[in-house]
KENU-871821 format. One line per 10 residues: their letters; for each residue x, y, z of N, C-alpha, C, O. Coordinates in Angstrom, 1 decimal. Example, Ala and Ser with C-alpha at 12.3 -4.5 7.8 and 13.67 -1.06 7.14 Angstrom:
BEGIN
as = 13.2/-5.7/7.8/12.3/-4.5/7.8/13.2/-3.3/7.8/14.2/-3.3/8.5 ~ 12.8/-2.2/7.1/13.7/-1.1/7.1/12.9/0.0/7.9/13.4/1.1/8.0;
END
This chain:
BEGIN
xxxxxxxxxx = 31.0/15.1/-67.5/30.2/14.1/-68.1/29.1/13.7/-67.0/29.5/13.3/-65.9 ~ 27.8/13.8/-67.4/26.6/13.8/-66.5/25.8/12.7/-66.8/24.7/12.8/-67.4 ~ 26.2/11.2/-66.4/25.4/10.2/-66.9/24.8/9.1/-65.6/24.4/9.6/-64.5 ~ 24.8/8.2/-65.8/23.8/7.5/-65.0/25.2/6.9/-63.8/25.2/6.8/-62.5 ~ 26.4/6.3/-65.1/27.6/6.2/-64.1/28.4/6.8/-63.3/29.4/6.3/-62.7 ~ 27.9/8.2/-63.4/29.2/9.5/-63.0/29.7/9.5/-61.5/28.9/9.9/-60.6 ~ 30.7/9.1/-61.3/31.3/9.1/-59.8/31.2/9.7/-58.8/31.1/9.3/-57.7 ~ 31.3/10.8/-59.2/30.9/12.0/-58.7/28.9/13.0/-58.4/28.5/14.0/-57.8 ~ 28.5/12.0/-59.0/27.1/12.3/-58.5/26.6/11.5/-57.5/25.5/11.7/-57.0 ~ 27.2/10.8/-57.2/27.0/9.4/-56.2/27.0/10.1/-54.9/28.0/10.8/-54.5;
xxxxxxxxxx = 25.6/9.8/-54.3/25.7/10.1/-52.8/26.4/8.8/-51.5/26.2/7.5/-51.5 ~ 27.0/9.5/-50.7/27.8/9.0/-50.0/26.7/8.0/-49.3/25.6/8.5/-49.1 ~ 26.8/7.0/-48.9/25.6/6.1/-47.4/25.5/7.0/-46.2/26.4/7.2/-45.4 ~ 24.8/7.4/-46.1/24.7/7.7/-44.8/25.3/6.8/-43.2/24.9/5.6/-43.0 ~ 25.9/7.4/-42.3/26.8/6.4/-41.8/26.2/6.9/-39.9/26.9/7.0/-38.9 ~ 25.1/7.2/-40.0/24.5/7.9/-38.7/23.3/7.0/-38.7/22.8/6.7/-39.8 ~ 22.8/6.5/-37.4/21.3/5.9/-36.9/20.9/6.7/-36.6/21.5/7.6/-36.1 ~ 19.3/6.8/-36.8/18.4/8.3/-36.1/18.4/7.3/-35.1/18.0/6.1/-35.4 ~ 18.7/7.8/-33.8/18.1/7.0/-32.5/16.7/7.7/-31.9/16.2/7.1/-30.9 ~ 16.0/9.1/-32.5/15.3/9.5/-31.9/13.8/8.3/-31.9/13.2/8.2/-30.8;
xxxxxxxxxx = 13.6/7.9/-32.5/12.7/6.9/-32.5/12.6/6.2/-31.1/12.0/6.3/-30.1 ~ 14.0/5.3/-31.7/14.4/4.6/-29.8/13.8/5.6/-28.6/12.8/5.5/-27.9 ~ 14.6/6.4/-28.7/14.5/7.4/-26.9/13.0/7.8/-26.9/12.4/8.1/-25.9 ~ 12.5/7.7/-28.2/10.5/7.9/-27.6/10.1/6.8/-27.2/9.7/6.8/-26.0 ~ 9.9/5.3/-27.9/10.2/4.2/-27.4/10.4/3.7/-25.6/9.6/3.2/-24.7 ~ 11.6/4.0/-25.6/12.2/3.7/-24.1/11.4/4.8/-23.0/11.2/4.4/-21.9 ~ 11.1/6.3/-23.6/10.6/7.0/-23.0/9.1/6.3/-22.2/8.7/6.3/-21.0 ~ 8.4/5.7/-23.3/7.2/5.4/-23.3/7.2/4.1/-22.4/6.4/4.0/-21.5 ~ 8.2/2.8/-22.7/8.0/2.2/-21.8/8.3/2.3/-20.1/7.7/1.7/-19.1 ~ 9.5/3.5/-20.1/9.4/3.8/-18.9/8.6/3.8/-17.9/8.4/3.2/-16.8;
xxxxxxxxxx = 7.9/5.0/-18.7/6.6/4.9/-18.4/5.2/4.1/-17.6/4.5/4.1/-16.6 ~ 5.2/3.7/-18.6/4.5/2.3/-18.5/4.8/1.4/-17.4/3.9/1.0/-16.7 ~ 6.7/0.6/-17.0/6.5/0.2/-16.2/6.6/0.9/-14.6/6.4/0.4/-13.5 ~ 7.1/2.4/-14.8/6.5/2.7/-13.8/5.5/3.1/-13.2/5.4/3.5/-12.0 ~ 4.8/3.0/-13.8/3.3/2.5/-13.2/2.6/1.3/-12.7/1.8/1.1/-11.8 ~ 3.2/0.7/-13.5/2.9/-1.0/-13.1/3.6/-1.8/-12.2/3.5/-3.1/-12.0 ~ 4.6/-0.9/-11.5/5.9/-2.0/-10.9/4.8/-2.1/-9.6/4.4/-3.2/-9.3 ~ 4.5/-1.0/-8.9/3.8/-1.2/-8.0/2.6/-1.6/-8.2/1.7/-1.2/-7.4 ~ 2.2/-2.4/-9.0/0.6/-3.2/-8.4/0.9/-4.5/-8.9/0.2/-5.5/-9.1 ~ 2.6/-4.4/-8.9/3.1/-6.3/-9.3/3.6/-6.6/-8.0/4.1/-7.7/-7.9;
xxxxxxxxxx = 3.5/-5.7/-7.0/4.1/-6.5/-5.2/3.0/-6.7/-4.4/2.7/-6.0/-3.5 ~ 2.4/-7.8/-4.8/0.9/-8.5/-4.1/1.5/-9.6/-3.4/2.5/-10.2/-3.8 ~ 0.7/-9.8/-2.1/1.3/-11.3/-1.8/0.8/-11.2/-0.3/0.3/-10.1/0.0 ~ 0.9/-12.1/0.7/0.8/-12.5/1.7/1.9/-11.2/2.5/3.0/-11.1/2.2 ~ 1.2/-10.5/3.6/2.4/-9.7/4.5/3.3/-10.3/5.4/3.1/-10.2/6.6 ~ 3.9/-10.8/5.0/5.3/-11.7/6.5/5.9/-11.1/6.7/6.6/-10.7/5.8 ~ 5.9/-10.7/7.8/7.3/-10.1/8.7/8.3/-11.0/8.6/8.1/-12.0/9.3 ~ 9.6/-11.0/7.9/10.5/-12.4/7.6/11.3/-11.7/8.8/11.3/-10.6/9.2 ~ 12.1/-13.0/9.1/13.1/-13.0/10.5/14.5/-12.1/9.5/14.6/-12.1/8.2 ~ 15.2/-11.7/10.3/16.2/-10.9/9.5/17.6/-11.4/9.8/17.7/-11.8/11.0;
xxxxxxxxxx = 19.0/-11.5/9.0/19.6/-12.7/9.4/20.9/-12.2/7.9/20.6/-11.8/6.8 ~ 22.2/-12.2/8.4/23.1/-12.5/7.5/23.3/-13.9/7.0/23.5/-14.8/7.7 ~ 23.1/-13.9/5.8/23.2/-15.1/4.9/23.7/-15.3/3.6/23.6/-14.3/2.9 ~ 24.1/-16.0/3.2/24.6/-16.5/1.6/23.2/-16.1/0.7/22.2/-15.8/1.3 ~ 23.2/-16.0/-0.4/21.9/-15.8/-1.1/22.4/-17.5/-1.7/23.5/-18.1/-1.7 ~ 21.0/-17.7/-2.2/20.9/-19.6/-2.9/21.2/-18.6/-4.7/21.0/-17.6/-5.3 ~ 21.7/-19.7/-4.9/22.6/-19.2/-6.4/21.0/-19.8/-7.2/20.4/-20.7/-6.6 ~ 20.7/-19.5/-7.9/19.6/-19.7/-9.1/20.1/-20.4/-10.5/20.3/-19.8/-11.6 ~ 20.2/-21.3/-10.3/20.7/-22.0/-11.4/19.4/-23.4/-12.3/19.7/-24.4/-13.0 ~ 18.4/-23.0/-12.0/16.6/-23.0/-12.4/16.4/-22.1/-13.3/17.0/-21.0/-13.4;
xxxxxxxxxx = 15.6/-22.6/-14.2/14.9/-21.2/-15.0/13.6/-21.5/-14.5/12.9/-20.5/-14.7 ~ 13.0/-22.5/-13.8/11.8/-22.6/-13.3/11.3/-21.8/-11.7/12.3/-22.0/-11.0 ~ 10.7/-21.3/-11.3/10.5/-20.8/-10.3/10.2/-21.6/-9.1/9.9/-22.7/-8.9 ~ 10.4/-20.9/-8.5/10.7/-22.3/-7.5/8.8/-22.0/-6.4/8.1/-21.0/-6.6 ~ 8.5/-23.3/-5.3/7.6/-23.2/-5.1/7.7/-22.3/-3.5/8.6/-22.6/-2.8 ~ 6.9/-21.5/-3.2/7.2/-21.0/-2.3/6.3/-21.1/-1.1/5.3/-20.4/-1.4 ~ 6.3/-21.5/-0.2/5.3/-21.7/1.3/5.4/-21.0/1.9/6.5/-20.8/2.3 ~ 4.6/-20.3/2.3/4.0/-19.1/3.2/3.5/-19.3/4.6/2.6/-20.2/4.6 ~ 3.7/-18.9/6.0/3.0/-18.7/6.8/3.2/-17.3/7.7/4.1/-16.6/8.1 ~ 1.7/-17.3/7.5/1.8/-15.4/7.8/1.3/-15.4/9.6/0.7/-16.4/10.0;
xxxxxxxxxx = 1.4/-14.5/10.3/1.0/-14.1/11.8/0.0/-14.6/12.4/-0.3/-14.6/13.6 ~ -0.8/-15.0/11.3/-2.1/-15.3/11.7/-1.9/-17.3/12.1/-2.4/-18.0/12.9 ~ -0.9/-17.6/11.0/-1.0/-19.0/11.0/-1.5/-19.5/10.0/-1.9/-20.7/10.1 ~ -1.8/-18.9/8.5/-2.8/-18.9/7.6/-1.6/-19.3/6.6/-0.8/-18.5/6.3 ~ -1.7/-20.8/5.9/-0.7/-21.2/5.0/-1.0/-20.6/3.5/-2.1/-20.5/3.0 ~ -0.1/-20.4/3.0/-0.1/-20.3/1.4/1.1/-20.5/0.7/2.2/-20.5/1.2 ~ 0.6/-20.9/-0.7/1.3/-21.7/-2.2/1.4/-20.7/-3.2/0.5/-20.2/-3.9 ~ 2.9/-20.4/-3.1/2.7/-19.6/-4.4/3.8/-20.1/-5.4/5.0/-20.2/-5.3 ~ 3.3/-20.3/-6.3/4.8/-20.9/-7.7/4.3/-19.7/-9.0/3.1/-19.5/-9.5 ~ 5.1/-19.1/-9.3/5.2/-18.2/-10.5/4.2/-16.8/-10.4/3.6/-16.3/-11.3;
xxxxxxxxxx = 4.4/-16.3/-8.6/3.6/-15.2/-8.3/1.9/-15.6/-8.1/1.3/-14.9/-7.3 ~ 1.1/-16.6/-8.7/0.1/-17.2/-8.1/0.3/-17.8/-7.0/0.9/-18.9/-6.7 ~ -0.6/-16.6/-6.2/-0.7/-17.2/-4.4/-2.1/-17.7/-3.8/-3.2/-17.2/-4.1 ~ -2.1/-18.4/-3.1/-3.5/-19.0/-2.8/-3.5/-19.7/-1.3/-2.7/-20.6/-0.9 ~ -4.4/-19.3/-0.7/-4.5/-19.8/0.6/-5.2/-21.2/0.8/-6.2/-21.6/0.2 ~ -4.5/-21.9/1.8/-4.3/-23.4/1.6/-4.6/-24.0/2.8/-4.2/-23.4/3.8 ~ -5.3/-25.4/3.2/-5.0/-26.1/4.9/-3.5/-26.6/4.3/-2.8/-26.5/3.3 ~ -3.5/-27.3/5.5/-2.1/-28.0/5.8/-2.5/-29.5/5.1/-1.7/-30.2/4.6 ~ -3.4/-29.7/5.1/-3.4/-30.9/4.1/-3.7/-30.6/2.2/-3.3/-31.3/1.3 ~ -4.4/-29.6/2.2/-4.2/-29.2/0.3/-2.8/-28.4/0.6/-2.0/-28.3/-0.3;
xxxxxxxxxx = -2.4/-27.9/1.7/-0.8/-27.9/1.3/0.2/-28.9/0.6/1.0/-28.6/-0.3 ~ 0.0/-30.2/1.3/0.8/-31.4/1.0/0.1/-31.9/-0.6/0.8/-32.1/-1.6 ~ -0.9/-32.0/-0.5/-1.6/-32.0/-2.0/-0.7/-31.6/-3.3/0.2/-32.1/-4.1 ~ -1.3/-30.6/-3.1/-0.5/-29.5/-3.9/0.9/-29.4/-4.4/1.3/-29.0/-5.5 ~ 1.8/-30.1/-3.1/3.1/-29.6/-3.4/3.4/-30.9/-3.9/4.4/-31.0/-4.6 ~ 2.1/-32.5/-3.7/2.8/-33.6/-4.2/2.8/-33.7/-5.3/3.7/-34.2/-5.9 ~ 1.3/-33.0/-6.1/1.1/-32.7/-7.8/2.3/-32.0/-8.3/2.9/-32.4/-9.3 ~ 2.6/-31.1/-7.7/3.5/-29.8/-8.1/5.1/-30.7/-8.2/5.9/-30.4/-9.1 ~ 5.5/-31.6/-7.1/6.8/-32.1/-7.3/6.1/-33.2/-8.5/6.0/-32.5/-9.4 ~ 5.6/-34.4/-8.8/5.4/-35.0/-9.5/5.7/-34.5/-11.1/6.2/-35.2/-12.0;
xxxxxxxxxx = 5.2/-33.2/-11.2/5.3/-32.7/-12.2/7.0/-32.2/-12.5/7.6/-32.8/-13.4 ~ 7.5/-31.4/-11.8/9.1/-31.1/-12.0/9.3/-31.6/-10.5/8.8/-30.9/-9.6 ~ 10.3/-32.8/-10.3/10.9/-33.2/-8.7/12.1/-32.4/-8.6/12.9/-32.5/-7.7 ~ 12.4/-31.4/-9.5/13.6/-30.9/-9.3/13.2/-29.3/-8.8/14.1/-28.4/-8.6 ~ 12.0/-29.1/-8.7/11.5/-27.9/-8.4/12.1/-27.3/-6.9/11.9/-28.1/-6.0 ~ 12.8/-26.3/-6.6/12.8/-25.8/-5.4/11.8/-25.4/-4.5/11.0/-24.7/-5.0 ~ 11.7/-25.6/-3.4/10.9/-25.1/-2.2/11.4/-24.3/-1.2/12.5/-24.7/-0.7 ~ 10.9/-23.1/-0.9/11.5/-22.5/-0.4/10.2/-21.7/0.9/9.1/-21.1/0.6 ~ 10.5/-21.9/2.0/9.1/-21.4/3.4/9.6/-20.1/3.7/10.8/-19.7/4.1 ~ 8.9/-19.5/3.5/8.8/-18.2/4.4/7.5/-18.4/5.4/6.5/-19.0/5.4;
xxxxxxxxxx = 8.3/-17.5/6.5/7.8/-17.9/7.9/7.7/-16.3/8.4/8.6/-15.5/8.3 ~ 6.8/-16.1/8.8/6.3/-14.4/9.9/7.6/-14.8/10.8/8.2/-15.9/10.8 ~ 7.9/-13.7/11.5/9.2/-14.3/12.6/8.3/-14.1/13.6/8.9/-13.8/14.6 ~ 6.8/-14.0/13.9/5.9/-14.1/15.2/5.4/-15.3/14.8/4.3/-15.4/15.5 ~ 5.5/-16.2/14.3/4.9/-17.4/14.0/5.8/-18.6/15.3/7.0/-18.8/15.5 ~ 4.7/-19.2/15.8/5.2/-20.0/16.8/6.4/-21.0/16.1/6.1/-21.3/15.0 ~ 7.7/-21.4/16.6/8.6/-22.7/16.1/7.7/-23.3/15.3/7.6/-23.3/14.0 ~ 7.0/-24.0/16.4/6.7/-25.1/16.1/5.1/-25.3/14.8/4.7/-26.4/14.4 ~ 4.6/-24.0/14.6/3.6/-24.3/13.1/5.0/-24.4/11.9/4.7/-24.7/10.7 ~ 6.5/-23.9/12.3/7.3/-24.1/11.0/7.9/-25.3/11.0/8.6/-25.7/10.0;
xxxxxxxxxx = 7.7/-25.8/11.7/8.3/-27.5/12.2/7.2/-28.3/11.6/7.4/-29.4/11.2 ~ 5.6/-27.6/11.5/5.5/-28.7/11.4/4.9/-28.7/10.1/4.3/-29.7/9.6 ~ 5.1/-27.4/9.4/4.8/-27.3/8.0/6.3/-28.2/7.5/6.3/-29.1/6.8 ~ 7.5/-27.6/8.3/8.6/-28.5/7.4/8.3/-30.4/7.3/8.5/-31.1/6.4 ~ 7.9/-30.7/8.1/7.7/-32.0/8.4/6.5/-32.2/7.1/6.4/-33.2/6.3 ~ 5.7/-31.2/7.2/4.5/-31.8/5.9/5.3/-31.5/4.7/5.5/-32.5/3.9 ~ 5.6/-30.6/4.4/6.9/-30.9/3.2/7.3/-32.4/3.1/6.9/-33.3/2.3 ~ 8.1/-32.5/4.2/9.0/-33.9/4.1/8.3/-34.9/3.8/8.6/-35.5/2.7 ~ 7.2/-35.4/4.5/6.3/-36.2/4.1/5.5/-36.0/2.7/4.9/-37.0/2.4 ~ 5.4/-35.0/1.8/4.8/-34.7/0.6/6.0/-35.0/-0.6/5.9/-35.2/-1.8;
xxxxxxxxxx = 7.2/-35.1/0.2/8.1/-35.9/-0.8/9.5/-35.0/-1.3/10.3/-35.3/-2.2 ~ 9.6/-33.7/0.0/10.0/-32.6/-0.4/12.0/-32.9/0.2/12.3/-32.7/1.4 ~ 12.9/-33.3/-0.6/14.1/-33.7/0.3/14.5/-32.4/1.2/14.7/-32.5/2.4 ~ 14.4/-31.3/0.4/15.6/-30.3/0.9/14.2/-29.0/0.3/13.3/-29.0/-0.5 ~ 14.9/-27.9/1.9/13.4/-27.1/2.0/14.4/-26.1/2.1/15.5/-26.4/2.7 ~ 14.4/-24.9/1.7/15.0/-23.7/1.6/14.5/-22.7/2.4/13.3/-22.4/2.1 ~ 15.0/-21.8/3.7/14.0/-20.8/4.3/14.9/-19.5/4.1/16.1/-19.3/4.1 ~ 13.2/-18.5/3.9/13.9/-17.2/3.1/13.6/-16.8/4.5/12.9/-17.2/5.4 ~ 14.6/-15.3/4.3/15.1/-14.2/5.3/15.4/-13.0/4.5/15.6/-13.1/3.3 ~ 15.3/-11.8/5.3/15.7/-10.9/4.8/17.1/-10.6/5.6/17.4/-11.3/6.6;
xxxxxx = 18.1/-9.3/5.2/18.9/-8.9/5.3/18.8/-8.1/6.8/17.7/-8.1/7.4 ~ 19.5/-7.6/7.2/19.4/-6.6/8.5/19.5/-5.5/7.9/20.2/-5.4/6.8 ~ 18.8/-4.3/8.6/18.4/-3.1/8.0/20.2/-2.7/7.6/21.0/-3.3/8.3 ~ 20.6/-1.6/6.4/21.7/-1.3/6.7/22.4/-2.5/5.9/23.4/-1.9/5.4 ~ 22.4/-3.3/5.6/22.8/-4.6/4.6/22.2/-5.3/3.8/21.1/-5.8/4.2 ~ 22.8/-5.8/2.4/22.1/-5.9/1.3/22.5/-6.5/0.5/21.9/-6.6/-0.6;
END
């Protein structure tokens, strides 16, 4: 019996995803960010001091603000990968608009390790006075550790 109800003429669902679509997809973005990863590492060159340490747990979705002093002595502000070179007084500026806006923002100094003590002393001190409680300083790992 050959009718519209026949059980037997009924095609099964197909029970397979074509993933070929996807893997051209994923191919292509590959792509793409590999090309782009390298002209996203712009920034100030610091030689950071090198040092076994705890990593700071990230428990922010906001980016934290980060202070710069490179070999030369030349300050900079960077929050969310915009970096910009600053005195020490639009330093404090800056970071007081910037805490006013989120006070819960992290700060965090990187410092050249040829930078004299005392320009990191006394950026920390302009912090402090810009309203900053607690100052975070980044380091890198010792070669060989990671």
């Amino acid at each position: 019996m050959h009718g519209p109800f026949n059980r037997m003429d009924r095609r099964r669902p197909m029970n397979e995803i074509n993933v070929v679509p996807f893997i051209d997809v994923m191919l292509v973005l590959l792509v793409i960010f590999m090309i782009t990863a390298p002209m996203l590492t712009q920034g100030v060159d610091v030689d950071l001091p090198q040092t076994v340490s705890e990593p700071i747990e990230d428990t922010e979705d906001r980016d934290p603000i980060i202070v710069s002093v490179d070999r030369e002595g030349q300050y900079f502000v960077s929050l969310g990968g915009d970096e910009t070179q600053v005195s020490l007084d639009e330093l404090s500026e800056r970071v007081i608009v910037l805490m006013e806006r989120h006070p819960d923002t992290r700060v965090l100094v990187r410092g050249d390790r040829n930078v004299s003590y005392g320009q990191v002393v006394t950026l920390m001190g302009t912090l402090q006075t810009a309203g900053v409680a607690n100052v975070g300083l980044i380091s890198e790992p010792p070669p060989g550790e990671s």
